[in-house]
Structure formats: structure tokens, C-alpha cells
FIFI-361609 format. One record per residue (C-alpha): z, y, x; residue number from 1. Coordinates in steps of 0.5 Angstrom, whole numbers. Each point is the difference from the previous one (the first is absolute). Layout:
<rs>
((Z; Y; X); NUM) ...
</rs>
This chain:
<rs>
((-397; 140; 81); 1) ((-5; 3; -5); 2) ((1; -4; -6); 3) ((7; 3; 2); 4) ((-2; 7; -2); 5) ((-5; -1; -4); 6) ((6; -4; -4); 7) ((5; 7; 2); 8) ((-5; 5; -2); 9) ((-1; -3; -7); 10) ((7; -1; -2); 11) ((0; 8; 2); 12) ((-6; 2; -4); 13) ((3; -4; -6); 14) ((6; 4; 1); 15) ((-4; 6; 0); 16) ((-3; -1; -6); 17) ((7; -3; -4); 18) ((2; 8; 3); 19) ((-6; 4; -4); 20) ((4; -3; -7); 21) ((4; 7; 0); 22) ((6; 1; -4); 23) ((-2; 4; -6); 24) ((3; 8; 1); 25) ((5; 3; -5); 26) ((-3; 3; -6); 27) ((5; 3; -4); 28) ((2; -3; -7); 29) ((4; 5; -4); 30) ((-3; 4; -6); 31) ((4; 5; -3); 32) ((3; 1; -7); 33) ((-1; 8; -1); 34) ((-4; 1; -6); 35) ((-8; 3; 0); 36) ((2; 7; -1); 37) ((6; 0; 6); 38) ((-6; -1; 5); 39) ((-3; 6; -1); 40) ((-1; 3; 6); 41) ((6; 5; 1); 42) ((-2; 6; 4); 43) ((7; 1; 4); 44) ((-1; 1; 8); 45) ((6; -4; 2); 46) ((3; 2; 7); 47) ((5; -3; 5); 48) ((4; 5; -2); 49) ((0; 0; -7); 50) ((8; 3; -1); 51) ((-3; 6; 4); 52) ((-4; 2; -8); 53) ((7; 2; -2); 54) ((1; 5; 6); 55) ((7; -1; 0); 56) ((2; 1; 8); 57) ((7; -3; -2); 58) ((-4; -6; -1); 59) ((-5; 1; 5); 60) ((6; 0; 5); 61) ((4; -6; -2); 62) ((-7; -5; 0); 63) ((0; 2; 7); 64) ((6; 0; 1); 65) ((1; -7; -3); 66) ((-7; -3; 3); 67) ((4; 1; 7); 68) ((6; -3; -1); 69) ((0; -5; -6); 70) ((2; -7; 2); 71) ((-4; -3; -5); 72) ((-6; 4; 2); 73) ((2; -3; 7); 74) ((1; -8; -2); 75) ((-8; 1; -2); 76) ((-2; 4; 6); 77) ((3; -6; 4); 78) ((-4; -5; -5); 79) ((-6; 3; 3); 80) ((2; 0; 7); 81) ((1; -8; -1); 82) ((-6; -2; -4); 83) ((-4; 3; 5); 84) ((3; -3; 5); 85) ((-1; -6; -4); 86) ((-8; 2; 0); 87) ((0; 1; 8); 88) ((3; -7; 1); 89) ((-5; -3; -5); 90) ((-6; 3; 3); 91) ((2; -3; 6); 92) ((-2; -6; -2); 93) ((-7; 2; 1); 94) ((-1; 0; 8); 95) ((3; -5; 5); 96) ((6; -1; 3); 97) ((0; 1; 7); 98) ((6; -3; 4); 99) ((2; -2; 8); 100) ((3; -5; 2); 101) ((4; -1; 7); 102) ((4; -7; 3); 103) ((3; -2; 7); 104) ((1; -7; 1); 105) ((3; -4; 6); 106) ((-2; -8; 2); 107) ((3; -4; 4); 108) ((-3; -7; 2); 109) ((3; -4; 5); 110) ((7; -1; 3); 111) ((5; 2; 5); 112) ((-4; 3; 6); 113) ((-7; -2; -2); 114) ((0; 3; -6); 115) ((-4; 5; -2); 116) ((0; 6; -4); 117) ((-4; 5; -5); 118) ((-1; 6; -3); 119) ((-4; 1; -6); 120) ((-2; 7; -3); 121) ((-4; 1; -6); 122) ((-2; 6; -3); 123) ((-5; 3; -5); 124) ((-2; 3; -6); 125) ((-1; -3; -8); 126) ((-3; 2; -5); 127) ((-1; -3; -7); 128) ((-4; 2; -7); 129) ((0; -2; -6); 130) ((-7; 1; -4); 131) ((1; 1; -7); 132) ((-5; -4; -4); 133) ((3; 0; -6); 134) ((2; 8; 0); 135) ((8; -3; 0); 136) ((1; 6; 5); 137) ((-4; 5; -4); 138) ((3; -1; -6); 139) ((7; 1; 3); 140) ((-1; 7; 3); 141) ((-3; 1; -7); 142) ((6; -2; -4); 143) ((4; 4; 6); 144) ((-5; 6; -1); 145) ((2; 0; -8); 146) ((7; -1; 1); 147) ((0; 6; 4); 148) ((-3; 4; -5); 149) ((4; -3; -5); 150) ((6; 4; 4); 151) ((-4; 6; 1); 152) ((-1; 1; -8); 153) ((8; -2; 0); 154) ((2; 6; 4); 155) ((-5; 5; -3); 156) ((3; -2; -7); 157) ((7; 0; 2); 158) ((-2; 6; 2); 159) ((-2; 3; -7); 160) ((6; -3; -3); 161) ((4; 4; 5); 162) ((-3; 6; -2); 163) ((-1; -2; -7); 164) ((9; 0; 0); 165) ((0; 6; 5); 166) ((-4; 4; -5); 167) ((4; -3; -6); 168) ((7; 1; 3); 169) ((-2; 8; 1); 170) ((-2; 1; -8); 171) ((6; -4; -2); 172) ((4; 4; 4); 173) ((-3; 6; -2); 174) ((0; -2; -7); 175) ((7; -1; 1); 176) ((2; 6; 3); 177) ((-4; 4; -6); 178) ((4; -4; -5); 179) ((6; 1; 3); 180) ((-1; 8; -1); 181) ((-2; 0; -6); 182) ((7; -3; -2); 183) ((3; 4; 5); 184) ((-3; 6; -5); 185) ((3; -4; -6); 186) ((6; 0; 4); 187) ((2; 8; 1); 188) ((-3; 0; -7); 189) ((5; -4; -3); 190) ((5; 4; 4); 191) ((-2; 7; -2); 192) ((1; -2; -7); 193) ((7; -4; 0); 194) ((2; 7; 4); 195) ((-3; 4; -6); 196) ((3; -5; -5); 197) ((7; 0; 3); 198) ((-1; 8; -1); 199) ((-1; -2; -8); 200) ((5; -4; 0); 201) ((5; 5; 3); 202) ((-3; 5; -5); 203) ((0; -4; -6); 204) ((-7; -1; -2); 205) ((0; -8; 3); 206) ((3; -6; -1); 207) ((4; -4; 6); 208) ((-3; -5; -2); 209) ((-7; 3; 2); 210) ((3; 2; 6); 211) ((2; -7; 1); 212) ((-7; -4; -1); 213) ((-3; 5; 5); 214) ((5; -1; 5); 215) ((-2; -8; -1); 216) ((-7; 1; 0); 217) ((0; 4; 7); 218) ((4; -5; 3); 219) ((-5; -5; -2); 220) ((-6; 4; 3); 221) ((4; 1; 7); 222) ((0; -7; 0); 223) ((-7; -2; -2); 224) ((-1; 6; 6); 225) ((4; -4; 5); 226) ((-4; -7; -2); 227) ((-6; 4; 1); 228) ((1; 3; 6); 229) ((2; -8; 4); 230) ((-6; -1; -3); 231) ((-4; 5; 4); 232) ((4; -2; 6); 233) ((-2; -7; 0); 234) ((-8; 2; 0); 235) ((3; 4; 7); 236) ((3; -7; 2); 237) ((-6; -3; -1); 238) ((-4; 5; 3); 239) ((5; -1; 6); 240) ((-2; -8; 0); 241) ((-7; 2; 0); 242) ((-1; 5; 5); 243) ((6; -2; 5); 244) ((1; 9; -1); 245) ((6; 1; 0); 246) ((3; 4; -7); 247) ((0; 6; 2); 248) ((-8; 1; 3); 249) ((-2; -4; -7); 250) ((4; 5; -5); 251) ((-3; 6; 5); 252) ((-7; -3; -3); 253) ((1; -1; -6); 254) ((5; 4; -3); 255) ((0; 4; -7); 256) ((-3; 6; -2); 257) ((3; 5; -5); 258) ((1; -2; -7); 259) ((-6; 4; -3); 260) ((-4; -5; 4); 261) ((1; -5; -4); 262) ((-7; -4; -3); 263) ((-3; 4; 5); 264) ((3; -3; 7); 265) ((-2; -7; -1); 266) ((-6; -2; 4); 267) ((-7; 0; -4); 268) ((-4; -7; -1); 269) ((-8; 1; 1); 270) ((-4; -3; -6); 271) ((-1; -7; 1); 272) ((-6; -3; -3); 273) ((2; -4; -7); 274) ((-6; -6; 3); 275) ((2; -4; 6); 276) ((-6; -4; 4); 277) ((2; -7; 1); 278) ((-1; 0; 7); 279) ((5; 6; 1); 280) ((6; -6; -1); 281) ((-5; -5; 4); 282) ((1; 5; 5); 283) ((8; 1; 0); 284) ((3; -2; 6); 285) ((5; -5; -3); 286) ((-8; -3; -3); 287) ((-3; 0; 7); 288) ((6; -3; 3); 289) ((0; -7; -6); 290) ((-7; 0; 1); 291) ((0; -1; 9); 292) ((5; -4; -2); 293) ((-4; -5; -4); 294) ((-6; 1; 5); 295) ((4; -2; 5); 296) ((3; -7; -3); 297) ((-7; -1; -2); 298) ((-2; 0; 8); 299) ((6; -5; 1); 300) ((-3; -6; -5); 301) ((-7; 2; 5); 302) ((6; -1; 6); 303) ((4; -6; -3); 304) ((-7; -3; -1); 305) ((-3; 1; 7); 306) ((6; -4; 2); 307) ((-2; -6; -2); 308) ((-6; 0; 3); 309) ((-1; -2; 8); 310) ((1; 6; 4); 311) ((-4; 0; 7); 312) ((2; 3; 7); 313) ((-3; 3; 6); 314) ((4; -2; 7); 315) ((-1; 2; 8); 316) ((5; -1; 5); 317) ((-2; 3; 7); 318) ((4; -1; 6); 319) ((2; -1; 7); 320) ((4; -5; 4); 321) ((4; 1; 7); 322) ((2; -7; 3); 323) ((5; 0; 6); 324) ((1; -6; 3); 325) ((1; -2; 7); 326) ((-1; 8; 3); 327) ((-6; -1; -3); 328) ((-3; 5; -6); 329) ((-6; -3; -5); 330) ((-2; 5; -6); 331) ((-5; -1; -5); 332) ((-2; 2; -7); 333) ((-1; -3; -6); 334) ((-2; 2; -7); 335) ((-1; -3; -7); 336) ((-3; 3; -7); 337) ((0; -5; -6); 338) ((0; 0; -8); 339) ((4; -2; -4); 340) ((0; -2; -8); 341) ((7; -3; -3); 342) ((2; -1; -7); 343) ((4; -3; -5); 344) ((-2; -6; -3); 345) ((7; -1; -4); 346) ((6; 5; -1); 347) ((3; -3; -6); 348) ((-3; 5; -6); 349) ((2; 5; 6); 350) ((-6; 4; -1); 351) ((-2; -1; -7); 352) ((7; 2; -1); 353) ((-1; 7; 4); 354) ((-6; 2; -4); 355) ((3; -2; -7); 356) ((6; 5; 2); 357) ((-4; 6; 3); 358) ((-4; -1; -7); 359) ((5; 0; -4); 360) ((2; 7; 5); 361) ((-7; 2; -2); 362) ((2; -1; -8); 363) ((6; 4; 0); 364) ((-2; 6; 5); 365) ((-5; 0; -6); 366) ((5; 0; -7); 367) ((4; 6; 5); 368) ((-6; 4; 0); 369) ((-1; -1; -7); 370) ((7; 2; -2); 371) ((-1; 6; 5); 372) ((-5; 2; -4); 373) ((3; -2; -7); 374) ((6; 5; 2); 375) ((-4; 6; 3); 376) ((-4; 0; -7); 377) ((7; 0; -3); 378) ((3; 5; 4); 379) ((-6; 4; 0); 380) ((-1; 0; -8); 381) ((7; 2; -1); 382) ((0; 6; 5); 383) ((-6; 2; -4); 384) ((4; 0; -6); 385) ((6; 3; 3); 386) ((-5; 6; 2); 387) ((-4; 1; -7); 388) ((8; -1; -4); 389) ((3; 5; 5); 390) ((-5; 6; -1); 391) ((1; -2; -7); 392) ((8; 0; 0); 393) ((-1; 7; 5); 394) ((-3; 4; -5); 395) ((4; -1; -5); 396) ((6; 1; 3); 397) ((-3; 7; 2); 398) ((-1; 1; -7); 399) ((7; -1; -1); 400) ((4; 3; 5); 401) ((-4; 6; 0); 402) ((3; -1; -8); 403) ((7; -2; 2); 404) ((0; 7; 4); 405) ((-1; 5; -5); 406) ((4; -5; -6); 407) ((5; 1; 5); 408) ((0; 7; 2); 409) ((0; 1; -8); 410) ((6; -4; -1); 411) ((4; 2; 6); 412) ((0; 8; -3); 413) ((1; -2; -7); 414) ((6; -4; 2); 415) ((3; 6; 4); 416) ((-1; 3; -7); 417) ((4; -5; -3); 418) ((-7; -1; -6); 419) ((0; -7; 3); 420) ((4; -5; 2); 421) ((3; -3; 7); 422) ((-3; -7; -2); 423) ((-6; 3; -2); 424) ((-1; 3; 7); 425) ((3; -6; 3); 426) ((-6; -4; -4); 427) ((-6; 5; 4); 428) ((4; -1; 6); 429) ((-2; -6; 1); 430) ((-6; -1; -3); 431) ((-2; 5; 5); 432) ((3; -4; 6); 433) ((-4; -6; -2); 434) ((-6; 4; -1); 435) ((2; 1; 8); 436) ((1; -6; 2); 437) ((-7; -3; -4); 438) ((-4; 6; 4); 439) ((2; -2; 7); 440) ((0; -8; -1); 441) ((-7; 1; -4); 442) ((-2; 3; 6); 443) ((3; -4; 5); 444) ((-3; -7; -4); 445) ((-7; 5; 2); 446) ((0; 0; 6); 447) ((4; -7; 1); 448) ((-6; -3; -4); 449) ((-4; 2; 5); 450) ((3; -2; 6); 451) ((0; -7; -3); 452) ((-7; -1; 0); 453) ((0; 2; 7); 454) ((5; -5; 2); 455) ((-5; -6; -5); 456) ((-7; 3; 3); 457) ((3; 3; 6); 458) ((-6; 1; 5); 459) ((-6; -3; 0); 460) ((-4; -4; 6); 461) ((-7; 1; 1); 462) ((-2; -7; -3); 463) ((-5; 0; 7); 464) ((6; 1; 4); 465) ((1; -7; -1); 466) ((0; -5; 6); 467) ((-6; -3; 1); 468) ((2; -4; 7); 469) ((-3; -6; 0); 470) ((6; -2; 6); 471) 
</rs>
């Protein structure tokens, strides 16, 4: 009986010690592609709510009010509920299984008269424990954990995105607006002089023919003006489809000022530094979500691994027994505690098939992160030269509207004294309707520019805030 348990002992020593050749822990393998000088520390502070810098109460409102209501927004709330549900299950693996049993049996030995009947019943608790020697369980739960932060850093980017088009959608619309009263001005402009022009023609100083190319060219603004004008009502639709508001509340929110506002009304973007710190994108929730995911599947080649190796259970049974027999009641208890060690020693490739799948998860988990990153740089590098090439484009075209202005407040008077012709004054109309157009678009890009490198760089996670649960 001794030699039994020594034999016991030392096959569990060995296990033990098979258990201290621990699976590696994850280190991350990605090197980013931004140059040395994008990054330089960036000395932006970053908020969670980075769209309040554009102090904007339309788009304030709406963010809200699309985080409440959003189904998109909801289908990554309820994957985070799921994942942690995932988690508690796998965590459960750490304690034992605690179960009762109950059972009622009836003998009959003998015949006829003389035979004699019995009545067994048993019942009493279970209980049963598997050790993780091999850190099956705990690799789980760290694949579980890494999971649940995956989807954590998914609604925190989904998050960011519905702002970034809440945001977005605001500026188009007022952009839109903006443009729509310019060409309005152009409009009653164009009808002011054919009225004038229909005046000269009555009086002998004009040409039909003048007249007649007037008419045709403020037909051609009133239809660029209704096109405009669906336009605009589409942002509506789309804020509507955001938000879940009704149309009313949102053309409330964010409805035009008065013409002389335009260049002004539009929301002013904050400096956005020009460097930008490589761990910025590292730590953008799209970034953080591929790379839980890769830290989970490199959990799971631990799991897949520790399943081919033997596992080992504790087990105890407690319970008691009534005996009925003859008017005669006998009761005694019984209990049993036992190890057991099982494990497979054929599957086929069963096993080593499992672990080459969660090995070729882990690869590919790995090429997603890196193309994650390849196209938040992109994104990120594109967003930086939208923003510098705006500011160039606004400048310029403030220059030139301020000169379409007077070029045509010039030639307006001239033509009214009939020194200039209608083609020349037509010529300056335009231009300086462009010159509108170009003002309110470049500013636009300004801010949208800015929005964008908020939708790549989104908020950044304290890098400590990483999970370090070694369940």
C-alpha cells in the first residue's frame, strides 16, 4: 500500500512539475510605419469628448442623443454584455462543481405471499475539481478577458465614429445651408437685373436678345438652387437616421443664421498639432480592439495545447442511505474521495490539428492589426494634409471673395450706367459666386479635417489601463 502511494505521489510530482513549463505571455509584435518626425510628442490633451472643442451645442445634442438611441451603438453594448458573460462562464472553471443527487429504489425478492419487498432511498451531495496543471483554464479566462476588451474597444470606437458622422453631417448641413444663401443672393440678384434689363429693352437702350440670355441664366440659378436645397435636406435625413429625432427637433437645432453670417457661422476647428506621436494611433480604439483580439488567440494556441495533455480531477461523494424492509428501517452513510488523471493517447491529429488552427487564428489576428494600423497611419496622414491644404484653400479664397465683391459692386454701377456690358457683369457675377462657394467649402474642409483626425486618433487609452488579470 505504501509502494501504491509512493507510485501516486510521484506521478503527480511529475505532472507538477511538467505544469511549471508555462505557456510564454503575449508580447505585442507590430512596429509602426510613421516616420521619425510624426513621432515627435504631440502636446494635444485628448478628451473623451473631443467634439465639445468645436462648442457647438447642435452637435453636442445630437452625440447624446445618438449614443442613447443608436442601433449600432446598441449591437456593441450587447457584445460586451455577451463577452462578459463568456468570461464568468470561463471563470467558473476555477472552483469545483458542487451537485446533489437523490434516488428511490424498490426490490422484490421472492414469490407470491412470501416474498419480501424493499425500499431504498439514497441521497447526498457531489462534488468534483479539476486542478489546472497545465493553466488550460487559466489561458481560457485570459482569452475570455482579452475578448471582452476587444469588444469593449469596439464600442469606444464605434462611439467615435458616431460622433465623427454626427459632427460631419452638422458641418455638411451648414456648409450646405451656407451655400444654398449665397445662391439664393445670386438669384434675386439675377432677377433684380432682368427686371431692370426688361425696363431697358422697353425703353430702347437693350437688345431682346440680352434680355432673353438673363432669363435663361436665372433659370439655371433657380435650378442649381433647388439642387442645393435637396442636398441639405438629405444632411437632415441623415441626422434623422442618426439621432432617431424627429426632423423638426433637428432643423430646431441646427438651422441657418442670416446671410451676412456666412464664413463666420461655421464651427471654428482647434490647432491640431502637425507632429503626431506614434503611440496616439497605438492607442485609438480600433487599434486596441485588433490587438485584444490578438492576445486572445495567442491565449487560445496555450489553451489548444493544454488540451493534449492529461488533465487531473478531484472528486467526493457524501451521502446517506435508508433501507425499508420488513417494517424495519437501517441507515448509514457512506463517502468517497478520489483523483483522477485521464488523457488521450490517440485522436487522429485531433489535437495537433487544433493547435496548428488556433496558430494560424493567431497569424491572422496578427496581419489584421497590422493592416489596422497601415490604414489609421494612411487615414491619419491624409487627415493631416486635408487640414494643412484647407487652411491654404481658405485664405486664398478669402482674398478672392473680398475682390469679387467690390469687382462686382464696380461693375454692377457701371452696367446701371450703361459704361459696361451685360456679359461683362454676368462674368463678375460669377466669379464672385465661385468665390462664395470656395470660402465656404474651404472652411468646411477645415473643420472636417479636423473631425477626421479625430475619427483615426480617436481617444487614447492609458497604455497602464491595459488588463494585466493573469485568470
Amino acid at each position: 500500500m505504501k509502494y501504491l502511494c509512493k507510485k501516486e505521489m510521484s506521478f503527480l510530482l511529475t505532472l507538477l512539475l511538467c505544469s511549471c513549463a508555462s505557456f510564454p505571455a503575449y508580447h505585442s509584435s507590430i512596429k509602426s510605419p510613421l516616420s521619425g518626425s510624426e513621432q515627435a510628442s504631440s502636446e494635444r490633451t485628448y478628451q473623451t469628448k473631443w467634439w465639445e472643442d468645436l462648442d457647438d451645442p447642435a452637435i453636442n445634442i445630437l452625440v447624446e442623443k445618438t449614443f442613447d438611441a443608436n442601433p449600432t451603438l446598441e449591437q456593441a453594448l450587447a457584445q460586451i454584455d455577451e463577452a462578459k458573460a463568456k468570461l464568468g462562464v470561463s471563470r467558473s472553471g476555477h472552483f469545483p462543481k458542487v451537485g446533489v443527487s437523490a434516488g428511490v429504489t424498490q426490490n422484490y425478492d421472492g414469490s407470491g405471499e412470501t416474498g419480501k419487498k424493499s425500499l431504498a432511498t439514497v441521497i447526498g451531495p457531489s462534488l468534483s475539481w479539476e486542478i489546472d496543471l497545465f493553466g488550460r483554464i487559466r489561458k481560457s479566462n485570459k482569452a475570455a478577458k482579452s475578448l471582452l476588451n476587444a469588444r469593449t474597444a469596439d464600442a469606444q470606437h464605434t462611439r467615435n465614429i458616431l460622433a465623427s458622422d454626427v459632427a460631419g453631417t452638422v458641418l455638411d448641413f451648414r456648409a450646405c445651408s451656407y451655400s444654398s444663401l449665397a445662391l439664393e443672393s445670386d438669384v434675386m440678384l439675377r432677377e433684380e437685373t432682368l427686371d431692370m434689363l426688361n425696363k431697358k429693352v422697353q425703353a430702347g437702350f437693350s437688345a431682346q436678345i440680352d434680355e432673353n440670355s438673363a432669363r435663361r441664366d436665372l433659370a439655371n440659378a433657380s435650378v442649381d438652387l433647388a439642387t442645393q436645397n435637396e442636398r441639405c435636406e438629405n444632411n437632415v435625413n441623415a441626422l434623422v437616421a442618426l439621432s432617431g429625432s424627429d426632423k423638426t427637433t433637428i432643423q430646431e437645432l441646427i438651422k441657418r443664421p442670416g446671410f451676412e453670417d456666412i464664413g463666420y457661422s461655421l464651427p471654428e476647428p482647434p490647432q491640431f498639432p502637425v507632429n503626431i506621436e506614434a503611440t496616439a494611433l497605438m492607442n485609438h480604439p480600433s487599434m486596441l480592439a485588433a490587438e485584444y483580439e490578438a492576445e486572445a488567440a495567442w491565449a487560445n494556441i496555450g489553451v489548444a495545447k493544454a488540451e493534449r495533455l492529461p488533465k487531473v480531477d478531484l472528486s467526493a461523494l457524501l451521502s446517506g442511505q435508508w433501507i425499508h424492509a420488513a417494517g424495519t428501517t437501517i441507515d448509514f452513510a457512506g463517502r468517497s474521495l478520489g483523483a483522477s488523471v485521464s488523457g488521450v493517447l490517440f485522436d487522429g491529429g485531433l489535437g495537433a490539428s487544433n493547435v496548428d488552427a488556433s496558430e494560424a487564428r493567431y497569424r491572422k489576428a496578427l496581419a489584421v492589426l497590422q493592416g489596422t494600423l497601415r490604414t489609421a497611419v494612411q487615414e491619419t496622414q491624409d487627415a493631416l494634409a486635408a487640414q494643412h491644404f484647407a487652411n491654404k484653400r481658405y485664405e486664398a479664397a478669402t482674398i478672392a471673395l473680398e475682390a469679387g465683391q467690390s469687382s462686382f459692386a464696380a461693375n454692377e454701377a457701371l452696367w446701371k450706367n450703361g459704361s459696361v456690358s451685360l456679359l461683362e457683369l454676368e462674368d463678375s457675377r460669377r466669379q464672385l459666386l465661385t468665390s462664395h462657394v470656395n470660402t465656404i467649402t474651404a472652411k468646411r474642409d477645415r473643420v472636417a479635417a479636423w473631425i477626421a483626425l479625430h475619427r483615426v486618433l480617436g481617444v487614447p487609452t492609458n497604455p497602464q489601463g491595459k488588463s494585466d488579470d493573469k485568470t
